[in-house]
C-alpha positions in Angstrom: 152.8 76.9 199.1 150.1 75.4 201.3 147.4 77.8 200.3 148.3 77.4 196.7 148.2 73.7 196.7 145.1 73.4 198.8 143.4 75.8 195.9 144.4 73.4 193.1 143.6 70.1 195.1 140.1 72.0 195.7 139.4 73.2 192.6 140.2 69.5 191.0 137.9 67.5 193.5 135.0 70.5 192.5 135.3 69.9 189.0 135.5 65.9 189.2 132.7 66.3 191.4 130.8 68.5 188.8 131.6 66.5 185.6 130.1 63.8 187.6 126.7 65.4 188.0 126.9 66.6 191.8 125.5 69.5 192.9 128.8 70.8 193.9 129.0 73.6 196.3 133.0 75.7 196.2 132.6 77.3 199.4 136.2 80.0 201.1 136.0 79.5 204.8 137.6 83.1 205.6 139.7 82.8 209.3 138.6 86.0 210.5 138.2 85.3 214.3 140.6 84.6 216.9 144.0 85.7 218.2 145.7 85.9 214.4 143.1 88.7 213.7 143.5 90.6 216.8 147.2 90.0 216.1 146.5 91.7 212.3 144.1 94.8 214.0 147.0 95.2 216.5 150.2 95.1 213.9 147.9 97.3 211.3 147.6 100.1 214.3 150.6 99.9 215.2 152.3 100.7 211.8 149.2 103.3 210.8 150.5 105.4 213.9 154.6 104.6 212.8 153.0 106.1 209.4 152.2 109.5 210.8 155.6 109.2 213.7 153.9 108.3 216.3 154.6 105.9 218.6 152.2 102.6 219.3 154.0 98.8 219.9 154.1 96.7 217.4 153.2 93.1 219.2 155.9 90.7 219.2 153.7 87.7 218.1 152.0 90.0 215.8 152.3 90.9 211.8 155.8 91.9 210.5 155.9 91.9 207.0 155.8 94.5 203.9 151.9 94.1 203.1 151.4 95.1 207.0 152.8 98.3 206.4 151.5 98.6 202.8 148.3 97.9 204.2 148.3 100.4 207.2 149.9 103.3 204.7 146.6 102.6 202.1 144.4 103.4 205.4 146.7 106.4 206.1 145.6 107.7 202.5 142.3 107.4 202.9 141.4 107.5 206.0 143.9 110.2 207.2 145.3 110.8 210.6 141.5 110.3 212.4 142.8 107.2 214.1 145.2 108.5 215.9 142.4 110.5 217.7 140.1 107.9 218.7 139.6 107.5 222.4 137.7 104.0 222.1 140.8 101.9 221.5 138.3 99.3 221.2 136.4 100.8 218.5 139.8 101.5 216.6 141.1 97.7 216.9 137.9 96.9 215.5 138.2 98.6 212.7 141.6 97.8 211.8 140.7 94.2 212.2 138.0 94.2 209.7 139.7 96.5 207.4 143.3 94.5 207.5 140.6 91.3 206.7 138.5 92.9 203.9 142.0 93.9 202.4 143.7 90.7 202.6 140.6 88.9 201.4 141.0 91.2 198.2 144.1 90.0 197.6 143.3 86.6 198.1 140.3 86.9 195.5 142.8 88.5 192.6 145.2 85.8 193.1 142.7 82.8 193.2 141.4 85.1 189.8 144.8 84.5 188.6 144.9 80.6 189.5 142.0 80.1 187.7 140.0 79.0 190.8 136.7 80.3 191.5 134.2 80.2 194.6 130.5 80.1 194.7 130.0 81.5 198.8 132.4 83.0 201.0 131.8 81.9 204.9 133.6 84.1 207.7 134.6 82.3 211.0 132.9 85.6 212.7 129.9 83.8 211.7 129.9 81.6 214.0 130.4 83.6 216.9 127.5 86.0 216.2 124.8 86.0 218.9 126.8 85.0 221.8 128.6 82.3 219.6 125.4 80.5 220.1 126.1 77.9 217.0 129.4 77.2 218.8 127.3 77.1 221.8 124.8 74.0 220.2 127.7 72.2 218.8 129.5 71.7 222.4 126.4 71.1 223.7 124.8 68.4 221.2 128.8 66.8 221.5 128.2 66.9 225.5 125.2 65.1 224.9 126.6 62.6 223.0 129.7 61.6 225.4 132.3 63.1 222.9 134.0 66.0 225.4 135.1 65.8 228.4 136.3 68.6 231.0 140.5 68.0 232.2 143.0 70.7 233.7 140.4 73.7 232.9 139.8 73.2 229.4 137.1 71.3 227.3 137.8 68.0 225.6 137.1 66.3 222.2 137.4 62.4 222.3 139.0 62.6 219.2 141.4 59.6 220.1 138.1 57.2 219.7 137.8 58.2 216.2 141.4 57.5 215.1 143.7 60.3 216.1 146.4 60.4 217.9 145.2 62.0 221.1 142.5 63.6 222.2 141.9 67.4 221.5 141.5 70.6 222.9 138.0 72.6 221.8 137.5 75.2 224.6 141.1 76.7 226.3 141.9 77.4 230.1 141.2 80.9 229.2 138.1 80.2 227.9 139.3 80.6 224.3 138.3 78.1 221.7 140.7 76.5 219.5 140.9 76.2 215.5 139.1 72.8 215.7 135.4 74.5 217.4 134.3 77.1 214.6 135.4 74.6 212.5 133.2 71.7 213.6 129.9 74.3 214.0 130.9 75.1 210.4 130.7 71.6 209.0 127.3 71.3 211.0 126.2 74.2 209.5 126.9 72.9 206.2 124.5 69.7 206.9 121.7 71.9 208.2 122.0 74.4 204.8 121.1 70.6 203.2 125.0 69.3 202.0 125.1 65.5 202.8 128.9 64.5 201.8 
């Protein structure tokens, strides 16, 4: 419901915006980094090898539904049994990641189609964490500079409490994962340097 309402609510402010005489960017920010997507690579493997009966765990946090399987049978058909073969699990997780997000993201684009909602650029999360993450890197440091972060029980900090939220929030995890919030904010930055002002 979320996604669908988001899509309308979107696709209204863009054409208000554009009947107004803005140069009106509709941009898909694509979530392809992170836990969930290892989670999807994982889950996809997993029911690829229960395709050919073979055995591989399915993670418990992971992907559970119909289009997992659907998805991981499709690769069974064209790829074949080749996966199962691979010695570089690493290499294989890879590839199920990126071909569970290029699959999904097909979907996505026939049903937005459907909706009547169109995009003008597509920006992946991966992005952002090319080079070493070094665009992540910039923001934390430029938000260091400014006295927005702060370092508490291993993790980094955003002062986010100063600018009206409820408490303060986490950017960079005890494990040294970032959260949601940091490819986000180099992603807005981003959008300021390609020359967006609002």
């Amino acid at each position: 419901c979320g996604h669908a309402r988001n899509a309308a609510w979107g696709d209204s402010i863009s054409r208000l915006l554009e009947a107004s005489g803005y140069d009106n960017l509709r941009e898909y920010y694509i979530n392809d980094a992170g836990n969930q997507i290892v989670m999807l690579g994982e889950s996809l493997t997993a029911r690829y090898f229960e395709h050919f009966g073979k055995e591989y765990p399915l993670p418990e946090d992971g992907y559970h539904a119909q289009d997992i399987i659907d998805i991981a049978d499709a690769i069974a058909e064209t790829d074949g049994d080749r996966w199962l073969y691979e010695e570089d699990a690493e290499k294989r997780l890879e590839y199920f990641k990126k071909e569970g997000v290029r699959r999904e993201l097909k979907k996505i684009e026939k049903d937005l189609e459907m909706f009547g909602v169109r995009f003008d650029s597509w920006m992946h999360e991966t992005f952002f964490y090319e080079n070493g993450g070094e665009r992540i890197n910039a923001v934390l440091e430029r938000m260091q500079r400014m006295g927005l972060t702060y370092e508490k029980d291993g993790a980094l900090w955003f002062r986010s409490s100063e600018y009206g939220d409820d408490k303060d929030r986490v950017l960079k995890k005890s494990d040294g994962y970032y959260t949601y919030m940091t490819p986000d904010i180099a992603n807005h930055i981003y959008k300021y340097e390609r020359g967006y002002d609002l």
